[in-house]
LUMLO-561410 format. One record per residue (C-alpha): x, y, z; residue number from 1. Coordinates in pm, whole numbers. Example, Ala and Ser with C-alpha at 12.3 -4.5 7.8 and 13.67 -1.06 7.14 Angstrom:
<site X="1230" Y="-450" Z="780" num="1"/>
<site X="1367" Y="-106" Z="714" num="2"/>
This chain:
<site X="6558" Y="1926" Z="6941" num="1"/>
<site X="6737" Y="2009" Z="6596" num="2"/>
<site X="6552" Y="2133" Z="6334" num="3"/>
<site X="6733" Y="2038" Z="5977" num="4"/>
<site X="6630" Y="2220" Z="5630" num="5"/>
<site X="6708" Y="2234" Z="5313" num="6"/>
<site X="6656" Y="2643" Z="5239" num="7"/>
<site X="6649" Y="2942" Z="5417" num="8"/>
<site X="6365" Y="3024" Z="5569" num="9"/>
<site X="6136" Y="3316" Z="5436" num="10"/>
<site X="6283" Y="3642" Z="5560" num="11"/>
<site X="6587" Y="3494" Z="5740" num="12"/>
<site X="6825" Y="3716" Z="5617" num="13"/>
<site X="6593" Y="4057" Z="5782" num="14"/>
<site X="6643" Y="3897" Z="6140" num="15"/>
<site X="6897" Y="4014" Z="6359" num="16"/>
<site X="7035" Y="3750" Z="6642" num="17"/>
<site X="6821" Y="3831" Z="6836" num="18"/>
<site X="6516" Y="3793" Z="6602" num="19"/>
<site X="6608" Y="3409" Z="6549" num="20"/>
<site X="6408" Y="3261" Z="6844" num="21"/>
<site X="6105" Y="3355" Z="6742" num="22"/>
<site X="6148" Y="3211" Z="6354" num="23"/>
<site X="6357" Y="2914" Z="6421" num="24"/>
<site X="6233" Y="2794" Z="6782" num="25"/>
<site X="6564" Y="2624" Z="6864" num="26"/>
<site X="6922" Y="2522" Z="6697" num="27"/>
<site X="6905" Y="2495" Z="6368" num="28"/>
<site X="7118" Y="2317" Z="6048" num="29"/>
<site X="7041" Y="2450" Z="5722" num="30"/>
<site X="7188" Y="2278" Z="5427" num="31"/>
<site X="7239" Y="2551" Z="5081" num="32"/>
<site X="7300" Y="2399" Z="4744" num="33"/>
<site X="7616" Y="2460" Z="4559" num="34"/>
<site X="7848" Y="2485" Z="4235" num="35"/>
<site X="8083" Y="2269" Z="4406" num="36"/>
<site X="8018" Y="1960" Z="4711" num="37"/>
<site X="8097" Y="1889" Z="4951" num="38"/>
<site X="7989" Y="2189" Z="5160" num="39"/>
<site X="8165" Y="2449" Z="5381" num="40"/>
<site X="8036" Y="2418" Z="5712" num="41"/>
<site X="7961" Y="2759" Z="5939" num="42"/>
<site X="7855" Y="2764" Z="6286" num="43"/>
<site X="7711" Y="3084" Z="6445" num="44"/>
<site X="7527" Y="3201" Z="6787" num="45"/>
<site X="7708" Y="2922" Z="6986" num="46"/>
<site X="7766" Y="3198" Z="7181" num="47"/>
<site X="7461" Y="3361" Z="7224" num="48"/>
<site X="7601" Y="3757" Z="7238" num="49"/>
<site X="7857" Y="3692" Z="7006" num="50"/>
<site X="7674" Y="3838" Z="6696" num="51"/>
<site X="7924" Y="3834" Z="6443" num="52"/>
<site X="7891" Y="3516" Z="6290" num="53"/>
<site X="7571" Y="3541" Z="6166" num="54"/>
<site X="7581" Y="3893" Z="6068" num="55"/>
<site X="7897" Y="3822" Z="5823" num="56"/>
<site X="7700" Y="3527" Z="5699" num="57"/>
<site X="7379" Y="3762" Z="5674" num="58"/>
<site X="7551" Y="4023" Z="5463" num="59"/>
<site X="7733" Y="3800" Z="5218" num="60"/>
<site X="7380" Y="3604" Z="5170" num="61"/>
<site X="7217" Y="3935" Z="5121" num="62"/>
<site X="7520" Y="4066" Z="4888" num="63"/>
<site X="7460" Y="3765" Z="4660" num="64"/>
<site X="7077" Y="3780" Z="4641" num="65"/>
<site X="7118" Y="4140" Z="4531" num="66"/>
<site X="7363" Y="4052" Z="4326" num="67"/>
<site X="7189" Y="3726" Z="4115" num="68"/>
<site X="6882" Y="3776" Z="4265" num="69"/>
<site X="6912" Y="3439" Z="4421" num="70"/>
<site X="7230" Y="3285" Z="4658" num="71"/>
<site X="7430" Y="3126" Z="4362" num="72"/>
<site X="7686" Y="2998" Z="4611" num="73"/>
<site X="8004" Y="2851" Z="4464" num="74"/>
<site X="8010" Y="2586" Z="4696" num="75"/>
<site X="7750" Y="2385" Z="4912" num="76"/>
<site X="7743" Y="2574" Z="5222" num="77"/>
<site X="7574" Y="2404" Z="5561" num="78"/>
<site X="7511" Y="2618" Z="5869" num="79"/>
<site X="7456" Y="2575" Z="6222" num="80"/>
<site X="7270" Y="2829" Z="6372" num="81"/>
<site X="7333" Y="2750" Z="6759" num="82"/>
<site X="7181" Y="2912" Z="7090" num="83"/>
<site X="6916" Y="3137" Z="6969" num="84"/>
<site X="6754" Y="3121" Z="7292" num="85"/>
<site X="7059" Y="3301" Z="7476" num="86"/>
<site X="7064" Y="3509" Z="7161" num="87"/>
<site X="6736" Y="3649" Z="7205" num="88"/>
<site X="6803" Y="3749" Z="7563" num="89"/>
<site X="7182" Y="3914" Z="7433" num="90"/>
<site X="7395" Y="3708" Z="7647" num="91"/>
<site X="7652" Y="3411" Z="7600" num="92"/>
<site X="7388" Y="3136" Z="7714" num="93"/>
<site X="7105" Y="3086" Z="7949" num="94"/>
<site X="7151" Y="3012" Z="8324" num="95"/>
<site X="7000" Y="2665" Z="8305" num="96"/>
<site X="7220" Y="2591" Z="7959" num="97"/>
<site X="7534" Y="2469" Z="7912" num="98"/>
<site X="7824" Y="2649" Z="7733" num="99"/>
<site X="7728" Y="2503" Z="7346" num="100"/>
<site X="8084" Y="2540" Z="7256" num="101"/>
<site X="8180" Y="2276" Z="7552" num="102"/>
<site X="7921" Y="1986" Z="7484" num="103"/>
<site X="8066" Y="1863" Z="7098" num="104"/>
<site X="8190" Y="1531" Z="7084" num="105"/>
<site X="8500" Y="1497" Z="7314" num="106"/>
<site X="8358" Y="1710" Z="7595" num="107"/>
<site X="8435" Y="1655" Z="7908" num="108"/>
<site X="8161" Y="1793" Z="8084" num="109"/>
<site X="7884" Y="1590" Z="8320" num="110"/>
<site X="7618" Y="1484" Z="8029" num="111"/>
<site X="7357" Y="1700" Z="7949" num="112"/>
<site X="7074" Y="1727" Z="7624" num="113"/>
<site X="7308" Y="1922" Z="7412" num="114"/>
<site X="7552" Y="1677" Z="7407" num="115"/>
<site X="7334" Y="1430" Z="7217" num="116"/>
<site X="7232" Y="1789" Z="6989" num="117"/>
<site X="7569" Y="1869" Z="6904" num="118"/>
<site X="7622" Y="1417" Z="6831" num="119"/>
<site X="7336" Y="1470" Z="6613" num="120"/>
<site X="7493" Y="1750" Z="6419" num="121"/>
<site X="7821" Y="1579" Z="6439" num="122"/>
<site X="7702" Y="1244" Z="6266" num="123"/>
<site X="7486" Y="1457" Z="5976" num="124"/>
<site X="7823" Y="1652" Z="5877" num="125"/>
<site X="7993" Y="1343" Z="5909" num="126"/>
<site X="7770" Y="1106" Z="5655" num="127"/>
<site X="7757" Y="1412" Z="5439" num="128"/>
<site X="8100" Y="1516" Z="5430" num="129"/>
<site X="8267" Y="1867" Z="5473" num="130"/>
<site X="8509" Y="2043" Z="5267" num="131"/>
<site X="8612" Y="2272" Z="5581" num="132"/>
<site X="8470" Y="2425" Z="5877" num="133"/>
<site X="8437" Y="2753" Z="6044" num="134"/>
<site X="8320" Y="2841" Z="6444" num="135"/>
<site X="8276" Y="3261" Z="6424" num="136"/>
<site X="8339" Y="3396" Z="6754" num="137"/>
<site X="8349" Y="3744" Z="6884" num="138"/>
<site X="8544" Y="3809" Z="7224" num="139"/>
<site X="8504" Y="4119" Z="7493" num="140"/>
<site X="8919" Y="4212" Z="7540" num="141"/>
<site X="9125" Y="4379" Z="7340" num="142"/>
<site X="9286" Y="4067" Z="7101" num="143"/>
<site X="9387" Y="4076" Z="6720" num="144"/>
<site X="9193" Y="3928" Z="6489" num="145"/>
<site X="9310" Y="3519" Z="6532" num="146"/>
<site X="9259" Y="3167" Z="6417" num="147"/>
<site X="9244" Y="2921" Z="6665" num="148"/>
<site X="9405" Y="2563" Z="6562" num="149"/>
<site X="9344" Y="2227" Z="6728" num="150"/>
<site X="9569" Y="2063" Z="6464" num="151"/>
<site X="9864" Y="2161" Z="6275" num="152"/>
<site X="9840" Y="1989" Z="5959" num="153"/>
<site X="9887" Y="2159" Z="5635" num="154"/>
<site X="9523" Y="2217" Z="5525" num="155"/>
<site X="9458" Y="2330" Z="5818" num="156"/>
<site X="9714" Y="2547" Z="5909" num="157"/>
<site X="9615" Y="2707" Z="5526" num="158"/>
<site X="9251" Y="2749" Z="5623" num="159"/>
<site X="9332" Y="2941" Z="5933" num="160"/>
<site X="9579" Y="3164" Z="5786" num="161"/>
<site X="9350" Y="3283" Z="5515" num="162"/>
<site X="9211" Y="3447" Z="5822" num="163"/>
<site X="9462" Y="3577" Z="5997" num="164"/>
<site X="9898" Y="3528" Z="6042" num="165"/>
<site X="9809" Y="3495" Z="6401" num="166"/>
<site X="9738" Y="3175" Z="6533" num="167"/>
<site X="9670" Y="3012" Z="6810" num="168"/>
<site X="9740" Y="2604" Z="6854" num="169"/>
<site X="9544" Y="2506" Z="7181" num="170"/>
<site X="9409" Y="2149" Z="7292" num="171"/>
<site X="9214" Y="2220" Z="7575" num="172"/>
<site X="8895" Y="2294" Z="7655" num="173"/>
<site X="8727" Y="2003" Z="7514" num="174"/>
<site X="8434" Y="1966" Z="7355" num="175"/>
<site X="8425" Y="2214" Z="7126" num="176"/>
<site X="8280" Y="2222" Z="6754" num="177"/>
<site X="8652" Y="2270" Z="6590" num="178"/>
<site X="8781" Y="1983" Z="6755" num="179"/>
<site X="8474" Y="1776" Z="6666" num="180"/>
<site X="8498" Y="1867" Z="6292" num="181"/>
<site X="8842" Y="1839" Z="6316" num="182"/>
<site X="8785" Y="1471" Z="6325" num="183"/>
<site X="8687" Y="1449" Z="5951" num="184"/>
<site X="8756" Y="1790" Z="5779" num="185"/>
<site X="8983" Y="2108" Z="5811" num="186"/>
<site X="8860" Y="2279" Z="6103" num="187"/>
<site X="8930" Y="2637" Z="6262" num="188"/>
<site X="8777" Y="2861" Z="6518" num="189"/>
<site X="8756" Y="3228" Z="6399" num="190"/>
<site X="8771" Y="3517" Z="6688" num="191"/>
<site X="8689" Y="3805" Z="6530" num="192"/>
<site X="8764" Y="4094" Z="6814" num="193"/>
<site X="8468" Y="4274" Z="6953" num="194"/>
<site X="8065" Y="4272" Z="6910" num="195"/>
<site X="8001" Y="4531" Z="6701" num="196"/>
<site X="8284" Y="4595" Z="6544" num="197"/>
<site X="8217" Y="4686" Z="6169" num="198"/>
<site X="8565" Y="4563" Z="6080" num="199"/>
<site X="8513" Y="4224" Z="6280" num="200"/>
<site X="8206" Y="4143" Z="6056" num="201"/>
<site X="8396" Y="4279" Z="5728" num="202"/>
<site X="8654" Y="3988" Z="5798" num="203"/>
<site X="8463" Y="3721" Z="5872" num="204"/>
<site X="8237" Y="3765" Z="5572" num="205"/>
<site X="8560" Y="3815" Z="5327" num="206"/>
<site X="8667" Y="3476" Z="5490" num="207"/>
<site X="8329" Y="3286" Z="5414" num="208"/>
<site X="8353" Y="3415" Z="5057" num="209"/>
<site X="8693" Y="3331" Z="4988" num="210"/>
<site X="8640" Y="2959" Z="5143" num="211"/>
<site X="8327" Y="2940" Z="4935" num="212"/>
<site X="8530" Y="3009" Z="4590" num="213"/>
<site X="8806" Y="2762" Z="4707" num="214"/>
<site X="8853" Y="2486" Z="4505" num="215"/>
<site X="9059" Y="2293" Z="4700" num="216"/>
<site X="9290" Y="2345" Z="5023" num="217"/>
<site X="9699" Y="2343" Z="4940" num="218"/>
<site X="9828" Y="2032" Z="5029" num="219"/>
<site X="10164" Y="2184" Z="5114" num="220"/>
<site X="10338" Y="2365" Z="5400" num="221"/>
<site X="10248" Y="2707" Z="5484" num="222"/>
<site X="10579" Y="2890" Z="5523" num="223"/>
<site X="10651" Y="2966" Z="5857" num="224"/>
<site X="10766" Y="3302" Z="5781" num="225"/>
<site X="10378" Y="3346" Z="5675" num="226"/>
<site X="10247" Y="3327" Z="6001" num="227"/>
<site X="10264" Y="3342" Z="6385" num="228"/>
<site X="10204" Y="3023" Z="6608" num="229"/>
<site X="10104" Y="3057" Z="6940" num="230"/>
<site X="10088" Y="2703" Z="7185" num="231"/>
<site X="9866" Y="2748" Z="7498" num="232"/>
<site X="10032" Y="2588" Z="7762" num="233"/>
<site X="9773" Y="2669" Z="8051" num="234"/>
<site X="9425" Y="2804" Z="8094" num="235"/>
<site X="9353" Y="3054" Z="8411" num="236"/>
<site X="9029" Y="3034" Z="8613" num="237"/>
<site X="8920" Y="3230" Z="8933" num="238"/>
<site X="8813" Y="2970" Z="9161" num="239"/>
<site X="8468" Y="3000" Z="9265" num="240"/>
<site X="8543" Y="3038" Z="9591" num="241"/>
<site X="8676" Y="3375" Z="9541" num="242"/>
<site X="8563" Y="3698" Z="9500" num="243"/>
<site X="8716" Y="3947" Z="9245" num="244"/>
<site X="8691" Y="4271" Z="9091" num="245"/>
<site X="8819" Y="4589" Z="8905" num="246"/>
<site X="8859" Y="4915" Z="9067" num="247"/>
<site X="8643" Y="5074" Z="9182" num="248"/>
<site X="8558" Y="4719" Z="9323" num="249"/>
<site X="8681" Y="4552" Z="9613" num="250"/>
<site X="8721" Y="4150" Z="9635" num="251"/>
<site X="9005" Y="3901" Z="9696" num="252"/>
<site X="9159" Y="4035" Z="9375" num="253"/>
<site X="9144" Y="4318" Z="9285" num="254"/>
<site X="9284" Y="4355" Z="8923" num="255"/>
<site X="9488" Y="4608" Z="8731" num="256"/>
<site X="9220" Y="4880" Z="8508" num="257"/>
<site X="9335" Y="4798" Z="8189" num="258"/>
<site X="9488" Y="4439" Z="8240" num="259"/>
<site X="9270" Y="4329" Z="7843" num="260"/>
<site X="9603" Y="4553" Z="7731" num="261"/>
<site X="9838" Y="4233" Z="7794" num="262"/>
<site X="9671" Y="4042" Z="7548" num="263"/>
<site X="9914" Y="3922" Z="7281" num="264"/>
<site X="10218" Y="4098" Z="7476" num="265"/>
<site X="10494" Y="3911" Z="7583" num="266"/>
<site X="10487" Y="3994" Z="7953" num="267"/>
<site X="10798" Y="3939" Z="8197" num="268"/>
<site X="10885" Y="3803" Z="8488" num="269"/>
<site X="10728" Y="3955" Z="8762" num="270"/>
<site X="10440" Y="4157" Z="8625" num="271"/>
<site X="10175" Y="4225" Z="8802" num="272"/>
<site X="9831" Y="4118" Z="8748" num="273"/>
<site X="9613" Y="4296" Z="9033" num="274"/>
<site X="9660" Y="4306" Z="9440" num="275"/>
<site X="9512" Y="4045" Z="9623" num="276"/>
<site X="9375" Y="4034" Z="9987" num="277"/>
<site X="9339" Y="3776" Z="10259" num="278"/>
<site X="9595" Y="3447" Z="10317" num="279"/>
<site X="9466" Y="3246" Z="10051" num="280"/>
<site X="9737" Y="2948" Z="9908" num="281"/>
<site X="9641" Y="3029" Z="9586" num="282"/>
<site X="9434" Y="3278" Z="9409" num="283"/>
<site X="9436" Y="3120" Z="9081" num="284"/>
<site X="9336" Y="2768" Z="8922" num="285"/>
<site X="9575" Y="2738" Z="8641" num="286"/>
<site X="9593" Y="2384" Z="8465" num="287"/>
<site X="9806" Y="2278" Z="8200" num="288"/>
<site X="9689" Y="2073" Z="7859" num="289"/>
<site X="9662" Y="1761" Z="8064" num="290"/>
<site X="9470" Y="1914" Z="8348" num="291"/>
<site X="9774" Y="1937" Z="8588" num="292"/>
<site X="9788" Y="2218" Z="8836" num="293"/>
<site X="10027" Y="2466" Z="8717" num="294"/>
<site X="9999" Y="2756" Z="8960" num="295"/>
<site X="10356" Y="2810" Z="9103" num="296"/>
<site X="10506" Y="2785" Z="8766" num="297"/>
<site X="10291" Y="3110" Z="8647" num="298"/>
<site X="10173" Y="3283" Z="8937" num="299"/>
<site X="10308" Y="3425" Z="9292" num="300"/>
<site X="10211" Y="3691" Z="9519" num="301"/>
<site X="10488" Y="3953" Z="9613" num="302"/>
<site X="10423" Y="4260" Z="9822" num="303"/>
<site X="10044" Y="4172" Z="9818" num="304"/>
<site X="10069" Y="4163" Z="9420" num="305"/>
<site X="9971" Y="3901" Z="9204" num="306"/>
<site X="10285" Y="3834" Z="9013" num="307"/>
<site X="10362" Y="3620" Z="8657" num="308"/>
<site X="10644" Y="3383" Z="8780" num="309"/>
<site X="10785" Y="3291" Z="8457" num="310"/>
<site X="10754" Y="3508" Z="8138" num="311"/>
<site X="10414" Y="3475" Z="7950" num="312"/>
<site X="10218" Y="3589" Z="7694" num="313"/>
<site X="9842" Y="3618" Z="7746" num="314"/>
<site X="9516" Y="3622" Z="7557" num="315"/>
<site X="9143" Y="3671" Z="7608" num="316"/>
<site X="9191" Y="3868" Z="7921" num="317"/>
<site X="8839" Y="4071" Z="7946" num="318"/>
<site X="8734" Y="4347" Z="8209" num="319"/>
<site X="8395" Y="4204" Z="8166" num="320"/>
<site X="8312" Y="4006" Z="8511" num="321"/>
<site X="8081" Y="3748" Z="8365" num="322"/>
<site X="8266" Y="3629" Z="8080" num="323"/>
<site X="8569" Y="3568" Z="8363" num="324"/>
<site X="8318" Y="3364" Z="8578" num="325"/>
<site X="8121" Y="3175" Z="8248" num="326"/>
<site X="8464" Y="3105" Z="8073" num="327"/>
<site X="8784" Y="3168" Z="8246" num="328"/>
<site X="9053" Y="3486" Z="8310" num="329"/>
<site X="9309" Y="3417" Z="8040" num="330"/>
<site X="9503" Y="3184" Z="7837" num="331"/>
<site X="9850" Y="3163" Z="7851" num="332"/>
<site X="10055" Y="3091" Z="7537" num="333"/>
<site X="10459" Y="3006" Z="7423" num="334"/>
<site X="10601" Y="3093" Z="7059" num="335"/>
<site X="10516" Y="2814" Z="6880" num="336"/>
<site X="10689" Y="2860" Z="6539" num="337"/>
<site X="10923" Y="2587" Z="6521" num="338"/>
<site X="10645" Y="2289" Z="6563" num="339"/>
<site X="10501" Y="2431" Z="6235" num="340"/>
<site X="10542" Y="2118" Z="5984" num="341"/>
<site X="10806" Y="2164" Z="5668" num="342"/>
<site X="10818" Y="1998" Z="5373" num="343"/>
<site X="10959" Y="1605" Z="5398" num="344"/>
């Protein structure tokens, strides 16, 4: 069930993540009065271990109540807070939950009850109306600071780059909140490096601030000299059929110590992601934007090595072995520079 307000509750802002639960119960949208309508829309904790979100938010709430002694926002702000459950226990949800950032409108997932949670939040934003909106995300490998993009229209492309030059254009997985909100507003997905990281939670919070004293989003091209577009062009799982590990481990793959370094790095032909053991066909599910098995285009094994077939540049590789199962290995991504739109 949602719960909807219309103010914070009382000592909000001295709760941690994983405080939340206990005040709040269960998801929650909280709609803030403004100098300016309509609102900026935030979600946090759809990710349940992925703290950062609500701790920007927390310190820039706190920052202005010290400040005026009351939030004086310059612009409506609505906020979903998401799993709270999973965020009391630290992790990114609960083994009887779905992933919340795969069951907004457009999922493709087998229905479950957050589905028709995330509709309901969906059609509230919607009659209401957003300005823009921001998903805060933290991630375990080592990645920049980047602004995912479902769309690559000029408002948003502008939103996202008041982030970060680094961008990533992706249309797969579904049924996630940016491509919901996408639908009706200027909509971006913020990954904001580690939990933890002081610098992570500086960003984000400079971000919600300087979307809150926006007046309006530049209808005009971002030059594409002012930023870096990246197109996924496959997502990599481990099927479940297969074991895997880093050393010390042992499994069917066994993958390279520090393979979270190729992140962002153009990576030739032929390097090598792990060594693999057994006569499996493949060792990788690797599917393309429409779902299309991409496997030998990426991947071979040489000389019992897992090998890139075709030069690649990946992202949100992780040495953490749960993320890999609850998500998936890696992206992999192309330049993407010359499908940013000009001026007619």
């Amino acid at each position: 069930m949602l719960n909807e307000l219309h103010a914070l509750p009382e000592r909000i802002l001295d709760r941690n993540t994983r405080g939340l639960q206990d005040l709040l119960g269960g998801p929650t949208l909280i709609h803030l009065p403004g100098d300016r309508q309509p609102a900026l829309f935030l979600s946090v904790l759809l990710h349940g271990n992925e703290t950062v979100g609500w701790e920007a938010l927390r310190s820039l709430l706190q920052q202005r109540l010290a400040r005026y002694g009351e939030l004086r926002l310059p612009r409506a702000l609505s906020i979903f807070i998401g799993n709270v459950a999973a965020a009391a226990a630290g992790v990114r949800h609960l083994p009887e939950q779905p992933d919340y950032n795969r069951v907004w409108p457009g999922s493709d997932l087998a229905p479950v009850p957050e589905h028709d949670l995330m509709r309901q939040v969906t059609a509230i934003l919607r009659t209401r109306g957003l300005f823009a909106s921001l998903d805060i995300h933290n991630n375990t490998g080592l990645n920049p600071h980047y602004a995912g993009v479902n769309r690559l229209d000029h408002q948003t492309l502008h939103l996202a780059t008041l982030f970060s030059r680094t961008l990533m254009y992706f249309r797969r997985p579904k049924g996630i909140q940016a491509m919901a909100m996408g639908e009706f507003c200027p909509a971006v997905t913020l990954e904001c490096g580690k939990v933890g990281d002081r610098h992570g939670l500086e960003h984000a919070r400079d971000t919600i601030d300087a979307c809150l004293h926006l007046a309006a989003l530049p209808q005009h091209p971002v030059p594409p000299q002012d930023l870096d577009l990246f197109h996924t062009v496959a997502r990599v799982e481990i099927p479940e059929h297969l074991s895997f590990a880093f050393p010390p481990g042992q499994g069917d793959i066994l993958f390279t110590p520090d393979l979270d370094h190729f992140n962002f790095r153009e990576l030739p032909r032929g390097t090598a992601f792990g060594r693999v053991a057994g006569q499996h066909a493949t060792y990788l599910d690797v599917r393309d934007e429409q779902g299309r098995d991409v496997y030998p285009r990426f991947f071979h094994v040489a000389e019992d090595e897992l090998r890139l077939s075709t030069p690649a540049m990946p992202s949100m590789l992780t040495l953490n072995e749960e993320v890999i199962r609850q998500d998936c290995l890696c992206y992999l991504m192309e330049r993407y520079n010359d499908h940013v739109p000009h001026r007619p």
